[in-house]
N, C-alpha and C positions, 0 to 999 in steps of 0.2 A: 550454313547454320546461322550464322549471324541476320542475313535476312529475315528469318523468322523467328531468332529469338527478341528481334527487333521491335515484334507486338506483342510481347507481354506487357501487361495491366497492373494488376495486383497480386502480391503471395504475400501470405501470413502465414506466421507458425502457425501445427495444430499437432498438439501432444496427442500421442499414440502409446499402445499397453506393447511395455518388454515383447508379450504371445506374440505380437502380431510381424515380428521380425521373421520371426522362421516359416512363417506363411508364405512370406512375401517373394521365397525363395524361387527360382524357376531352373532349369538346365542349366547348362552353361560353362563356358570357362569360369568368367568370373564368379556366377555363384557360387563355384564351390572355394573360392577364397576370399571373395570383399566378404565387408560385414557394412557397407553401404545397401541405404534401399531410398528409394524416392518414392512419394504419394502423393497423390491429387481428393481434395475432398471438394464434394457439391456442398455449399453452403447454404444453398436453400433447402435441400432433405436428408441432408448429411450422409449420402453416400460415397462410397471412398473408392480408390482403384490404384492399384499399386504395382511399383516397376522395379524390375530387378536387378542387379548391378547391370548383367548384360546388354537393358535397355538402357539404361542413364549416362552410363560408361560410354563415350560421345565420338571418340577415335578422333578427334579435334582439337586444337590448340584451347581451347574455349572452353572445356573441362564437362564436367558432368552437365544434363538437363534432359527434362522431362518431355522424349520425343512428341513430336508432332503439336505440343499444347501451341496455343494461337493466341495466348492473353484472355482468352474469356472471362471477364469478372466474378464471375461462379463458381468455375474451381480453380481451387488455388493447391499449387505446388509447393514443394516442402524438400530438402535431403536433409536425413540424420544417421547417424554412427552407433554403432550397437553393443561397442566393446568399450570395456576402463581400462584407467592404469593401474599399477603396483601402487603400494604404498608410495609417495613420496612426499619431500621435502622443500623440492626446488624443481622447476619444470617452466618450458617457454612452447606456447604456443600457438601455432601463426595459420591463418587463414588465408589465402586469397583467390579474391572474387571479379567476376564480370557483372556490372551494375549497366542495364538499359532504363530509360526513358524514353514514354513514348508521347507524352505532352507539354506541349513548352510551358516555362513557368513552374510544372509540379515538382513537389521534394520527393525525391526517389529515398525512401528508408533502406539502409542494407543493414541486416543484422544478422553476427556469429554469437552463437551462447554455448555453455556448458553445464552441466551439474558438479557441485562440489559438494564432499563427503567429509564435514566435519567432527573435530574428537566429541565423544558424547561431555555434554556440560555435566552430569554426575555419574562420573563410572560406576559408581556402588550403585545407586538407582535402575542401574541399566536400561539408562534411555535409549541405548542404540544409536547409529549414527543419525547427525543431523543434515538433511539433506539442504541444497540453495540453490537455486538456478541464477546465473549468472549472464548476464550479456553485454555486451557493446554492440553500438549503432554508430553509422556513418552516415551522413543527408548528406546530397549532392543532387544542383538544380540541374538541368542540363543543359541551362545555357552555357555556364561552364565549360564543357568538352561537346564543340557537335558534332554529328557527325553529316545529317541533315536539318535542315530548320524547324523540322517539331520532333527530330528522333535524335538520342546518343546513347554513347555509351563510357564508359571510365573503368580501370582495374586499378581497386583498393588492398590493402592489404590489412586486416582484423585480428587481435591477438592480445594473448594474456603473458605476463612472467610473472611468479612468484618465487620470492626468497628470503628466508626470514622472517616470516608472517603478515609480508606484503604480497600486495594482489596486484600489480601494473597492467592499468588498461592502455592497449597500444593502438594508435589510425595510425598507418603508413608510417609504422618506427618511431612517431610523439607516442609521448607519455598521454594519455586523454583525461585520467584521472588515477587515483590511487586508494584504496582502502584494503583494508587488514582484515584479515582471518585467520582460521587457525584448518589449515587444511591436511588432510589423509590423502586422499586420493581424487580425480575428476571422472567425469563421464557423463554420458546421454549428450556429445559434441551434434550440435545442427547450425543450418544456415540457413536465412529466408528474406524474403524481399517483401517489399508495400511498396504501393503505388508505383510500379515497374515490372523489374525480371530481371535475370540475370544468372548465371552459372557458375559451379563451384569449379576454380582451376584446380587450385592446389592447397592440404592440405602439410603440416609441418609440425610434429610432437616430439619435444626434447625432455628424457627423463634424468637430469642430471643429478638425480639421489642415487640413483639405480643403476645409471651410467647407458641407457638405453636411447634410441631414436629410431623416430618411426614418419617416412613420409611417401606424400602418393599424390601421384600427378593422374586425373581424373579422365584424360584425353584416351588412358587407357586402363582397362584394370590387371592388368601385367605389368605393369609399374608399381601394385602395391606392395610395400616393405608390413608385413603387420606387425600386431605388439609381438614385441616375446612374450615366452611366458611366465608368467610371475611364481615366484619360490613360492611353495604350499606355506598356509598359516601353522606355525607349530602346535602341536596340541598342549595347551598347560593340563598337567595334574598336580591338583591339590586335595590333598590332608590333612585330618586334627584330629584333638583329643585331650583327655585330662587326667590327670592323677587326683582321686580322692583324697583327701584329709584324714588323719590318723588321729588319734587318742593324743600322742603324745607332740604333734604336730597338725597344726591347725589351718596350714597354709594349702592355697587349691592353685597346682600349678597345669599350665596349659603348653601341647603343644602343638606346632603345624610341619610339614614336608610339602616339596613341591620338585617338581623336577627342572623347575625352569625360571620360577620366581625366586627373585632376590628380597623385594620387600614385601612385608606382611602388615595387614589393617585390622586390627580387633574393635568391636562393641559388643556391647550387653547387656543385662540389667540394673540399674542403679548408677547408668550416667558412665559404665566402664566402659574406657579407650584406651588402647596401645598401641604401638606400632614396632611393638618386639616380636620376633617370631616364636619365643617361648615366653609368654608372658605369668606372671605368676599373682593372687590375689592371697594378704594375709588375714588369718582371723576370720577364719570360712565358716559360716553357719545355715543353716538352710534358708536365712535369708538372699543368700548368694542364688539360689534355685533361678533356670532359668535357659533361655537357649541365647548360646554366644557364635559370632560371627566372625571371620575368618578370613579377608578378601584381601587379592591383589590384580595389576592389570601390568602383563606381557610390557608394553609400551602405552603410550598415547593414544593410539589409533585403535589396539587390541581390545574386544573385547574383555568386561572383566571378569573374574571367577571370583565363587568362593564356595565357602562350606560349614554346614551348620552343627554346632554340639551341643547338646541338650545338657545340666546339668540337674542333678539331682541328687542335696545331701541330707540324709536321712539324720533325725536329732540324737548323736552318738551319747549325747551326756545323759545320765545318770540323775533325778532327782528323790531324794527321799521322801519321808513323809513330813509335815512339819510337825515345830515341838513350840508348846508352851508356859511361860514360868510366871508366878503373881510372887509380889514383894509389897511391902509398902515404902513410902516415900523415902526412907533413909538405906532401906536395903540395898544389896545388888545379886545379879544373875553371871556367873563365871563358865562358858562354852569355848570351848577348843582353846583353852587357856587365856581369853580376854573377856575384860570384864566388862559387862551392862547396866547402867544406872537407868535410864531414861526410858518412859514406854515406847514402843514400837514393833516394826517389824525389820528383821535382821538376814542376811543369806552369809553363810557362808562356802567353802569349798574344801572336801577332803578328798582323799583317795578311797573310792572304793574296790571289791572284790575283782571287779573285773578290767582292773586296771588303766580306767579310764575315770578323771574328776566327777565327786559327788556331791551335786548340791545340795546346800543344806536350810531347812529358811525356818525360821523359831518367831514368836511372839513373847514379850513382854508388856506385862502389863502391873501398875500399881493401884494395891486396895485402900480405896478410903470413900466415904460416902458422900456424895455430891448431892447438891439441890441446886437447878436452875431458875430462873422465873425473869418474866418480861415486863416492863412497863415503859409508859410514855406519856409526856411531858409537853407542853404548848411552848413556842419561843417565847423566849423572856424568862420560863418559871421555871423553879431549883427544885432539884431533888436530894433527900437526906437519907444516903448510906453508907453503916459502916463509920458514924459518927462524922462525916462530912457530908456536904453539898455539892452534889453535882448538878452542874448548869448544860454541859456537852455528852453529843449521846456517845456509847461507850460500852463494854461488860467488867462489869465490877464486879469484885470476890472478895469475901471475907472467910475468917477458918474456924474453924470449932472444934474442938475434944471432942471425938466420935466415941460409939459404944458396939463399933463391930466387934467381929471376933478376932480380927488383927488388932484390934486396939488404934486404928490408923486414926486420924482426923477426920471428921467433916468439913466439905466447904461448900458454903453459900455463894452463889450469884447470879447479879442482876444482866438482862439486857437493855439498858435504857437508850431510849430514843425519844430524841427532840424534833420533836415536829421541824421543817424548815418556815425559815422566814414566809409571811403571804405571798405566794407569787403575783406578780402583776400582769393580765392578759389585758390586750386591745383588743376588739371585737368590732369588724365592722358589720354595718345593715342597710342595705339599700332596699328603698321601697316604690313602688310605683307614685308617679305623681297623684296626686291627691290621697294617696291614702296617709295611715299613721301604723308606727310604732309602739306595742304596749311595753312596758318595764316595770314589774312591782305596783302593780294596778295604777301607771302615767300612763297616759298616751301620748306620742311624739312626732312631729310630721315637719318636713322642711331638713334644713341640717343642723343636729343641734349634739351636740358633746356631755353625756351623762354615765356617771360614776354610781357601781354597787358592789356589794361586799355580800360574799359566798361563804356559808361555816361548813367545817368540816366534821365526820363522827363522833370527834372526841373534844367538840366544843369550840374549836379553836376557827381564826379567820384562818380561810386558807386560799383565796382569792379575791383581790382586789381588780374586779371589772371595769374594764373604759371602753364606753360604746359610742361608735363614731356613727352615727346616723345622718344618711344623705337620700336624696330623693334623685332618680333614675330617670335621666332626658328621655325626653320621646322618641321611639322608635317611629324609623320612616324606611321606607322600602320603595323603589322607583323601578316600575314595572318596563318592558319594554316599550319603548312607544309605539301607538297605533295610524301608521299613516294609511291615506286616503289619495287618490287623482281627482285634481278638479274639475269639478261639475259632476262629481261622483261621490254623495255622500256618503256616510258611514255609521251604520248602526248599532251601539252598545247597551247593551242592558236595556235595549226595547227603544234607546233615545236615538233619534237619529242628527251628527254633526255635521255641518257642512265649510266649520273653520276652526282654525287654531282652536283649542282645549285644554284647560287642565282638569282634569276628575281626583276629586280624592275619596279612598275608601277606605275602610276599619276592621280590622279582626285583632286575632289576640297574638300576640309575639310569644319566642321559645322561650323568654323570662317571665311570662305571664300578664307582664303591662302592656298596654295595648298598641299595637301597630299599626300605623298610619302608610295606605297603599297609595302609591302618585304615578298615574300614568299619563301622558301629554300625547293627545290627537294631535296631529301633524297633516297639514295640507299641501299637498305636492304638487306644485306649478307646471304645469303642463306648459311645454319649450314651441313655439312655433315652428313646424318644420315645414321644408316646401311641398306641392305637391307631387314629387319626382326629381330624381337626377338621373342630368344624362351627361355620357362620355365618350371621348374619341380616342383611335389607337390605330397603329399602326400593326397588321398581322404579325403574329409571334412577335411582339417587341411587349418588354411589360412595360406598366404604367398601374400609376395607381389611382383603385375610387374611393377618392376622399369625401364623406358626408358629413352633416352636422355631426361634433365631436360636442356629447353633453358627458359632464364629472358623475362619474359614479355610472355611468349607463351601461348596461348589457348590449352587445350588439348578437343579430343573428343574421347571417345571407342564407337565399336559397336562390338557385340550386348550387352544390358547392364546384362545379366545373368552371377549370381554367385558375381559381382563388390560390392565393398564400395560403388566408385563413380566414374562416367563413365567423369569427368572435372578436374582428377588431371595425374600430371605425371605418380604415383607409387602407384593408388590403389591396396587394398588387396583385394582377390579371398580367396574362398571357395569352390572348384568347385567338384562336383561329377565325372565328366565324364572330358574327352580330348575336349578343344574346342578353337579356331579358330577365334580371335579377330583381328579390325583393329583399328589403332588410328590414329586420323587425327588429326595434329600439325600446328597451326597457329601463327606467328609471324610476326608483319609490316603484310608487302602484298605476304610474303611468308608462301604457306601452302605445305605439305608433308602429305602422307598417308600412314604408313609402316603396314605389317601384322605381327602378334602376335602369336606364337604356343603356348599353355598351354597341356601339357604331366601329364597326373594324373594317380600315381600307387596306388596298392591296398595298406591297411592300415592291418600290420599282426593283426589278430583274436585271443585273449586267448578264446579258447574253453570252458576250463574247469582247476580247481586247485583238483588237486587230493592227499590230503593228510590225512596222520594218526596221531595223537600224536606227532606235530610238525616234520614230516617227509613228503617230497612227490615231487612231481615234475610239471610244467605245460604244459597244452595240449596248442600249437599254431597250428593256417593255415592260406594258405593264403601269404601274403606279400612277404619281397626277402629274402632269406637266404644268409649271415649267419643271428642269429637271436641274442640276446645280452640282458641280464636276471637280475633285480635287485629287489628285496626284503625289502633293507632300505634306496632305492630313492636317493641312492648315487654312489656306487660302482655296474659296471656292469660287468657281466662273462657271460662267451657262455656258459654257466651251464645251463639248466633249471631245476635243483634238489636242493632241499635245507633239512635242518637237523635239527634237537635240537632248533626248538623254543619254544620259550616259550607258553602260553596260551595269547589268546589276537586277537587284527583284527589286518590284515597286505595288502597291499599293492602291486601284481606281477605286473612288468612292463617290456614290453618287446620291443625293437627298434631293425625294421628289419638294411640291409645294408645300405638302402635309408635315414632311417632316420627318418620313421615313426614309429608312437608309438602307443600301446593301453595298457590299465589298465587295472587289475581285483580286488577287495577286497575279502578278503578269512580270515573267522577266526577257528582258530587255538585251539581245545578242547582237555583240559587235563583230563580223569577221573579224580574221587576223591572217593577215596576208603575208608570207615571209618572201623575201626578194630572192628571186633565181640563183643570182651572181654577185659579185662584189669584185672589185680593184682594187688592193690596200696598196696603190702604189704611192700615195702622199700629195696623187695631183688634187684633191680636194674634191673628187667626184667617184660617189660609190667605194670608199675609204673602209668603211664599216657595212659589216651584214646586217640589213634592219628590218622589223620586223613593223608590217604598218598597223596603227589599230591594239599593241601590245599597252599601251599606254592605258588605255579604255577599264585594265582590271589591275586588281591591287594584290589578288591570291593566284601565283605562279609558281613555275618553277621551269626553266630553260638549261638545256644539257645537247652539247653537242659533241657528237663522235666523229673517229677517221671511219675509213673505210673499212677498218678492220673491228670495229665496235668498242676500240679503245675514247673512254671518257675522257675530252680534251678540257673543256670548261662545262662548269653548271653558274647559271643565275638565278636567284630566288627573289621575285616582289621588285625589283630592279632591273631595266635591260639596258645600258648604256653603247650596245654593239659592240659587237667582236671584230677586231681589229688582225685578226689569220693568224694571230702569235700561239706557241703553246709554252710555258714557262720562260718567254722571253725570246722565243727562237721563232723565226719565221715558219709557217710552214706551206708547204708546197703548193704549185696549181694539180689541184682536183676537183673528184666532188667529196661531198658530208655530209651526215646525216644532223638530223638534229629529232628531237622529241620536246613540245609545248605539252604542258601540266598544266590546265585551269582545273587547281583541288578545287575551288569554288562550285564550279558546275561537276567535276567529277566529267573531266573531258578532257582525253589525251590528243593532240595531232603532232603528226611525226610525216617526215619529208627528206627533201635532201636538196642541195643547192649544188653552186663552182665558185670555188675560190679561181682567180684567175689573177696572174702575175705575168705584168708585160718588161 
């Protein structure tokens, strides 16, 4: 399995609809109990194809994965989870993944996500829960862990805790970051890859509100523990209601029931709130009319309820009809035993027949003969009434011995009004140049400061005028400019330019003075260019054709084969073959079209590296000779033979005359010879088991047994010879086995030798 999950490419999330889980279902053991499914979408027509636990479910250490895919960049795989939790509080949990890489250098993305179900932000509003998807990512290069020199692989570990309104992001048991929520419950759990692959081992859900845990090792799906299941939501009932207001009690009392709520939330008309469960309003009038509201919410997470009461109170009181009494000034009017002096209108409140308050509402009023009248006055000048002068305006009243049939008085009076002081207005006038301003048969032109005085109806000044008179700069207005290519005039209004210009024209502006139009001819210097460029390249190598770069100029190539980008000066080319471009250069209103030759040689060919025991030479064709030879990507020689390397991969590179290059990787095998026998008798010959050529590599591992397959010594990256002993003790003349480990090349040799003791 790992060999082929070893060419995955690319996986990206791709969200999928709740429906399409139970589709996705097939026979099976596991269908009928995972709530795992895996998909593959084409990204270029978006079709999808989907596998059922039974296919994903891997029977391997290496955990779930989407049989047979091979990496193709086009569809991308996916697992996700199709079940939530309970309510909770507090919960941990843990992802872990197999992340491949299949190019050296690139960041393998791994990312686990979830959705979280937060409390609605206004339970009364009933916004519902608020949904978030959540993830963490882990990048890992693959130089890192290899396991070949462009392929690895690594197992991470992804995960969430929260408690107490913390949200801990976990990579391999670090904290990675930390932010707050306010969470209910999680779900819609997935896993997915970019620029890689990799496999879900094992999944880990702790519900430590609810005291539950759920986990499942993906190698099988008879290993999985699923949720329990969560306690049903209770159902709340709620109730209300009101008691009407009575005659002799005017208070409007409310109540609620519930079977499950503890607190209650009232609103209503006129800005009322409570949070009593029997709340009461005094001094209830059909102003009070209206529907009142009722809510509470389970918990946090519960949705809320409530319930609506209409009220409506009907106007119980009583009003009579009214009454009215005339007196004159000194009299009074005596109702319900208090007495009235003064005119007006009066209410008061008795009990009537049907035993509910009677309004009572009466007028008074006193007789005596009145006369008003108006006059007005200019500032400064007095008026004489009532045997005084008044100078401020005001209503004044004087009395008189009347001849009604009360015998009451007459009173006279005046409303006098005093014109206000002249107000002072400024008034400005702008006029066009050359013209003039008239004022009171003057005429005025330029800027000049002149004062008049305005009368009003009744004789008086009633405006003192200051008029600021200025005359209105010339209007100009600067038209776009009109450019031209030289040697290529330019024809306006029947004239033909063939250099720099200024034109000025005339019409009338939106204030009516006239406006002066400026538009500047402009002659645009045509750039010398050559006639042609030409360039050289090595096949498939890019380079770039750089032509005259002018400021401001449009470029255009054709045809657009092999280019970056066919709209700058100095795109880069990658061109296989010889070919044959034009670029078309525009600046101002000059344009040029020069042709382009691109000359493409051949790129020299390493054939083959043909060597022995760090000795050998390389096969080239192809390209220009001379040819010029490098081994450690630094120093080059017309040599193409090299000598005495070490064991290891290496690197030929060879650059013809031109300049082009190609590469080969070639590794370099030393045997390793282990010696038959050995003597450990201390004469100083064959002392030690050695092994020849062990030297040569640096990634080992050496283990040798008795004859019974008991492991006597191992050496790792070190071989210093084994000297016959096993914890200090000689051991005997026989034979052994031994097993050589080069993890380097992924190359075991195993043999056997003679210890011999004389």
């Amino acid at each position: 399995m790992l060999c082929k999950c070893f060419q995955y490419k690319i996986v990206v999330l791709v969200c999928v609809l709740w429906s399409l889980v139970g589709a996705a279902y097939g026979q099976g053991a596991c269908a009928e109990t995972s709530r795992w499914i895996g998909m593959l979408e084409n990204r270029l027509t978006g079709e999808t194809e989907y596998y059922t636990a039974d296919e994903i479910f891997s029977g391997t250490e290496y955990g779930a994965a989407i049989p047979g895919y091979d990496g193709d960049k086009v569809w991308m795989p996916q697992f996700y989870f199709s079940d939530t939790s309970c309510i909770t509080d507090e919960f941990e949990l843990e992802f872990k993944l197999l992340t491949y890489t299949v190019e050296s250098g690139v960041l393998s993305r791994t990312v686990a996500g979830m959705s979280v179900f937060s409390e609605p932000e206004n339970p009364f509003l009933r916004s519902g829960d608020n949904v978030k998807r959540i993830e963490i990512e882990s990048k890992v290069r693959d130089s890192e862990k290899g396991l070949r020199s462009n392929m690895g692989w690594v197992i991470s570990t992804l995960g969430f805790k929260y408690k107490d309104g913390v949200l801990y992001f976990l990579e391999d048991g670090d904290v990675n970051r930390v932010e707050r929520y306010s969470i209910c419950r999680i779900g819609h759990l997935t896993a997915y890859w970019e620029y890689g692959g990799g496999t879900l081992i094992s999944i880990h859900y702790k519900d430590i509100t609810n005291g539950t845990e759920y986990y499942e090792n993906f190698s099988d799906c008879r290993n999985e523990q699923a949720f329990p299941e969560c306690e049903p939501e209770p159902v709340v009932e709620l109730t209300a209601g009101f008691v009407m207001p009575g005659c002799k009690d005017s208070t409007l009392r409310f109540y609620a029931n519930s079977n499950l709520l503890e607190d209650f939330h009232w609103i209503g008309p006129n800005g009322f709130r409570s949070d009593e469960q029997n709340p009461s309003i005094g001094g209830a009038s059909y102003l009070m009319n209206g529907t009142y509201t009722v809510w509470g919410q389970l918990d946090r997470c519960s949705p809320p309820v409530s319930f609506d009461v209409v009220v409506n109170i009907s106007d119980f009181y009583k009003k009579d009809t009214a009454m009215s009494f005339e007196f004159c000034s000194k009299d009074s009017v005596i109702v319900d035993g208090k007495v009235y002096k003064e005119t007006g209108h009066y209410v008061d409140t008795l009990v009537a027949s049907n035993g509910c308050d009677s309004i009572v509402s009466f007028s008074i009023e006193r007789k005596y003969t009145e006369h008003y009248f108006k006059d007005t006055i200019c500032y400064g000048e007095s008026y004489d009434f009532g045997g005084a002068e008044r100078f401020e305006s005001g209503f004044f009243v004087d009395t008189f011995k009347g001849a009604n049939s009360c015998g009451c008085d007459s009173i006279v009076g005046v409303h006098l009004t005093v014109l206000p002081r002249p107000e002072y207005m400024e008034k400005e006038v702008l006029i066009c140049q050359n013209d003039s301003f008239e004022l009171n048969g003057s005429y005025y032109k330029g800027k000049v400061l002149v004062y008049d005085t305005i009368r009003g109806r009744f004789g008086c000044d009633s405006v003192i005028v200051e008029v600021d008179i200025d005359t209105l700069p010339a209007n100009w207005e600067e038209r776009p400019a009109v450019h031209f290519c030289e040697g290529f005039p330019v024809t306006i209004g029947g004239v033909a330019f063939d250099e720099d210009t200024t034109l000025i024209d005339t019409a009338v502006g939106a204030n009516g003075c006239p406006l002066y139009i400026k538009t500047e001819v402009i002659k645009d210097v045509a750039v010398p260019l050559p006639d042609s460029f030409s360039f050289a390249g090595c096949k498939l190598s890019e380079f770039s054709l750089s032509v005259t770069e002018i400021d401001g100029a449009s470029y255009k190539w054709t045809p657009r084969i092999y280019l970056s980008s066919d709209t700058v000066s100095n795109p880069s080319v990658r061109p296989y073959t010889n070919v044959e471009y034009k670029v078309e250069i525009k600046y101002g209103t000059c344009r040029e079209e020069v042709p382009v030759s691109v000359e493409i040689f051949d790129v020299p060919k390493i054939v083959r590296v043909e060597q022995e025991q760090g000795d050998g030479h390389v096969v080239v064709r192809k390209g220009s000779k001379p040819y010029y030879f490098s081994f450690d990507g630094n120093s080059f020689s017309r040599d193409s033979a090299f000598s005495d390397l070490q064991a290891g991969m290496y690197q030929a590179v060879v650059e013809d005359a031109l300049g082009c290059v190609d590469t080969a990787n070639f590794f370099v095998f030393i045997p390793i010879i282990p010696e038959d026998h050995f003597t450990p008798n201390g004469d100083g010959v064959k002392d030690l088991w050695e092994i020849e050529n062990i030297e040569q590599y640096d990634d080992y591992v050496i283990r040798i047994y008795d004859r019974f397959g008991k492991l006597l010594v191992e050496y790792v990256d070190q071989y210093p010879g084994w000297d016959g002993t096993y914890n200090g003790v000689d051991m005997p003349s026989t034979d052994y086995w031994y097993v050589i480990d080069l993890e380097f090349l992924d190359y075991d040799l195993s043999g056997h030798f003679t210890l011999v003791r004389k």
